[in-house]
N, C-alpha and C positions, 0 to 999 in steps of 0.2 A: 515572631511572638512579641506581642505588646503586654508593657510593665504595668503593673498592677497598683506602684505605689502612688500614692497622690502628694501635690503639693506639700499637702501640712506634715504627713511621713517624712518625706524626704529633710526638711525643714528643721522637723524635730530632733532627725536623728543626727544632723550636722551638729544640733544645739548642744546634743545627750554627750558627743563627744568632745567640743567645744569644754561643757562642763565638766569632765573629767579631766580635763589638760586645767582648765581653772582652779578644781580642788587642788590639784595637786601645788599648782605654783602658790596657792593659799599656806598648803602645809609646810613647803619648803620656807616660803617668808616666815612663819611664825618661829617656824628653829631657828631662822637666821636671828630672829628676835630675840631670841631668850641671851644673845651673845652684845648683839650690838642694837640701840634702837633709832638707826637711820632711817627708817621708812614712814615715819610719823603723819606726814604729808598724806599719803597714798594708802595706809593700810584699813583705817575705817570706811573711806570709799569703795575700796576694792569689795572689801566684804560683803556690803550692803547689795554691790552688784552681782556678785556671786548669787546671794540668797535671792533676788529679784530674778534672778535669773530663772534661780529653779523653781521658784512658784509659776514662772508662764511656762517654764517644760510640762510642770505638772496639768496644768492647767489644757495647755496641746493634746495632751495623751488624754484626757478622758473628753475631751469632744472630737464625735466622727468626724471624717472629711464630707464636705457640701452645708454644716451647719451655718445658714448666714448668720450676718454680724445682727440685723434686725429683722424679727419675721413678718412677710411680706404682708401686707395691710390689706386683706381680701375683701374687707369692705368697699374699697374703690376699684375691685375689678366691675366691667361693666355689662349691663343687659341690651341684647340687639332679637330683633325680632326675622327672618328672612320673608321676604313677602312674595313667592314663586305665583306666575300667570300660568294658568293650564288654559284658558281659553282655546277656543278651536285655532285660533291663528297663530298659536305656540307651535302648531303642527307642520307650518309653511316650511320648503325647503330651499329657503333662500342664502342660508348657514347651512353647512354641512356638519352634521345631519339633517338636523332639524333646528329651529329654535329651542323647542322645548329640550334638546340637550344638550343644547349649549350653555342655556339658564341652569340647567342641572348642574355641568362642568363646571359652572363656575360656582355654584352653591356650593361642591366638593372641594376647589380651591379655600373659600374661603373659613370654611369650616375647616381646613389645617391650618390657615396661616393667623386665628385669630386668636391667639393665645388662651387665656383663662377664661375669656370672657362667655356669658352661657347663653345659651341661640335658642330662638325658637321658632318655629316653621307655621306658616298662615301659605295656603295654597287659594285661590280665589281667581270668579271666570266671572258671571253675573252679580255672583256673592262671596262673602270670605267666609272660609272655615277654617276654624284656628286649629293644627293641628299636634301641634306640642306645646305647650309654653316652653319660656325659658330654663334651658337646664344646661348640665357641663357631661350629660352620656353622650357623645359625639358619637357610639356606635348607633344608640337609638335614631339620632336624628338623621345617619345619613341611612338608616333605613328605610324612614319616611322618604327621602329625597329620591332613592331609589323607586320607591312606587309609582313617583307623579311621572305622568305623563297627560296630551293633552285634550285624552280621554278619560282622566279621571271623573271630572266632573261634566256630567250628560249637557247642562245646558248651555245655550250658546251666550255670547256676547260676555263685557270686561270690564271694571266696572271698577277701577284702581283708587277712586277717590274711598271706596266703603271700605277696601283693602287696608287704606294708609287709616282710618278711623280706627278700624278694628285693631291695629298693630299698637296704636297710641295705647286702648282700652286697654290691653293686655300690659305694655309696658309702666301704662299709670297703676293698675290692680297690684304688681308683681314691687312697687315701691312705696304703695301702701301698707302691703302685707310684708314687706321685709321678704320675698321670696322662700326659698330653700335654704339661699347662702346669704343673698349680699342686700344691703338698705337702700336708701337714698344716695350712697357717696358716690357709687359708680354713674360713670357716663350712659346713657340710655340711646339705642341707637333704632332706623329701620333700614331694610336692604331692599330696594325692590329690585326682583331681575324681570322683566319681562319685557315689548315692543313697543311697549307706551300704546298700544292701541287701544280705545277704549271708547266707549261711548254716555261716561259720566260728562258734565257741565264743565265748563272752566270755571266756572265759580266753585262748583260742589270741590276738586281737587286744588284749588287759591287755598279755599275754607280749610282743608285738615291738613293742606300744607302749614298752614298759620298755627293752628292748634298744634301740631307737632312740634314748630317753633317757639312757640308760648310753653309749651309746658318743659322747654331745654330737651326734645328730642331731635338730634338731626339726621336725616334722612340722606341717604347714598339712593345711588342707582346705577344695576349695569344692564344695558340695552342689550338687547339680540336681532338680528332680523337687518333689511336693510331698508334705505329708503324706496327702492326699485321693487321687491317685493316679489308679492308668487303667489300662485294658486294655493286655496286653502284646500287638502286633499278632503273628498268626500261631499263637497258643497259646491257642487257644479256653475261655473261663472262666475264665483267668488275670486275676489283679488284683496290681500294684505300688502298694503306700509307700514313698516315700522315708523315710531313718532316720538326721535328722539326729544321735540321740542317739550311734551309732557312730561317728559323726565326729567329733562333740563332744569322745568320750571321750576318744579317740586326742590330738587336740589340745593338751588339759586339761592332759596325762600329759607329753606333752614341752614345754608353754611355746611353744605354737604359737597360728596365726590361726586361724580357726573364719568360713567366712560362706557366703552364699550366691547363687548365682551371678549373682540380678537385685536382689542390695542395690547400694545405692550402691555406686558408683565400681566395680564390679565385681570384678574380682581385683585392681587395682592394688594393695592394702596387701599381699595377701600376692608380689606380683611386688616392690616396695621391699624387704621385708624380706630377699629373696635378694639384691638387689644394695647393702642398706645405704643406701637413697635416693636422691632424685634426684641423680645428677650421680656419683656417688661410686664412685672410682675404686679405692679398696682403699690409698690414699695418702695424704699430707697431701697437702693442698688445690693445684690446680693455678696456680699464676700464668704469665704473661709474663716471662721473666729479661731478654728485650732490652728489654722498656716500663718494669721496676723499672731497668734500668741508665740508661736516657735518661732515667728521671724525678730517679735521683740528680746524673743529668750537669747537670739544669735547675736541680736547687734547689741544685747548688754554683756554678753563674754567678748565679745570683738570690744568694746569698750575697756573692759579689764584689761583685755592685751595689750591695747594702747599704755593706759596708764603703767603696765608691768614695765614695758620701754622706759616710760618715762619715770619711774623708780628709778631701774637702773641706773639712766642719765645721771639724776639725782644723786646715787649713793657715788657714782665716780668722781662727781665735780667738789663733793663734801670731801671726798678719800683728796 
């Protein structure tokens, strides 16, 4: 069986009894006072610590435990858009199962490991379709994610420079409007998972590489697929490469992650990077304000106790 009490409990209640051993040696000094006044030195300090004491008791006891010390500054949590390939060569089984579920897998990765920050889903083969903006229902959106596959979209070919445009539009709209939650403060990011295959220009994906850059969005990428590649099922004499150099590019250009879907640790570095690390909350650091108050209330009666010693001292070396 696991205890139930927290920190700042435990804390307080060393403090509560701390402060009863204090009153008391308070009221024993004072009767010694009314006889002899040796304690001159020591008794108005003592006091004052006492009563300091018990305003941060009190103070413990009416804030729950998990209240941090400052609340966490939501406006600098950030907006990422996920940019998923359904094209027909998501379907290649060069990745077991497929590409396209491995791009999934890692969509699901990184929608747990990305803290606060609110995702939104753009699926795209010829064309992009924006299909959630940015929000923080993580059931909703790995709803979507569970849909896609690289049948959703009937027509063929890939077309990732219109993909990375559209993701910017949505990410520029959502910090014009101040979104649902958060403004300007947050970081704005895009993810794309797909094989880099595609048959936009190098120029046309340079151009909203740059505009992604220009406007302070940077762009991630996790590749699926290999260079060796495979038959695209259904499209007879079709052969898929994955390409990771378009993905690369992209990356390079805005100060982005670049990896691939079954290197280590999988997406998690680039799911960190949209939430700024583990734990991190868009704030300064979170503490307990009722465990910091009981822990001050403890070391101002551990402070009395000190001095109580050194009364003593005092009144023996006087005697």
């Amino acid at each position: 069986m696991t205890s139930s009490l927290q920190p700042a409990s435990l804390l307080t209640a060393v403090a509560v009894v701390g402060l009863i051993i204090a009153f008391e040696r308070v009221r024993a000094r004072r009767v010694a006072a009314l006889a002899v006044r040796l304690d001159a030195p020591y008794g108005r300090a003592g006091g004052a610590l006492i009563v300091s004491a018990s305003l941060c008791v009190g103070g413990a006891l009416q804030i729950p435990d998990g209240v941090p010390l400052e609340p966490a500054a939501r406006s600098g949590a950030s907006d990422a858009v996920l940019v998923v390939d359904v094209s027909a060569s998501m379907a290649v089984g060069d990745e077991v199962p497929d590409r396209a579920t491995r791009a999934r897998l890692a969509a699901y990765r990184i929608i747990g490991e990305a803290g606060d920050a609110r995702l939104g889903l753009i699926a795209f083969a010829d064309r992009a379709h924006l299909l959630l903006p940015p929000t923080t229902d993580r059931a909703l959106l790995t709803t979507y994610l569970e849909a896609l596959g690289a049948d959703v979209l009937s027509t063929g070919g890939s077309d990732l420079a219109s993909a990375l445009e559209g993701a910017v539009d949505v990410l520029e709209a959502e910090a014009s409007t101040g979104g649902e939650v958060v403004g300007t403060a947050g970081k704005r990011s895009v993810v794309i998972l797909s094989d880099g295959e595609g048959f936009e220009t190098v120029e046309a994906l340079t151009a909203a590489a740059d505009r992604a850059r220009d406007a302070g969005i940077v762009v991630h990428a996790v590749g699926v697929g290999t260079e060796e590649g495979g038959a695209v099922p259904g499209v007879p004499g079709s052969w898929s490469r994955a390409r990771p150099g378009s993905l690369e590019a992209v990356t390079s250009r805005t100060g982005g992650i670049f990896l691939w879907s079954g290197s280590g640790g999988g997406a998690v570095p680039v799911a960190r990077s949209l939430s700024g690390g583990p734990g991190d909350s868009g704030g300064k650091p979170a503490g307990r304000a009722g465990a910091v108050l009981a822990a001050l209330a403890l070391i101002l009666v551990l402070t009395d106790s000190v001095q109580d010693v050194a009364r003593r001292r005092w009144n023996r070396w006087r005697r």
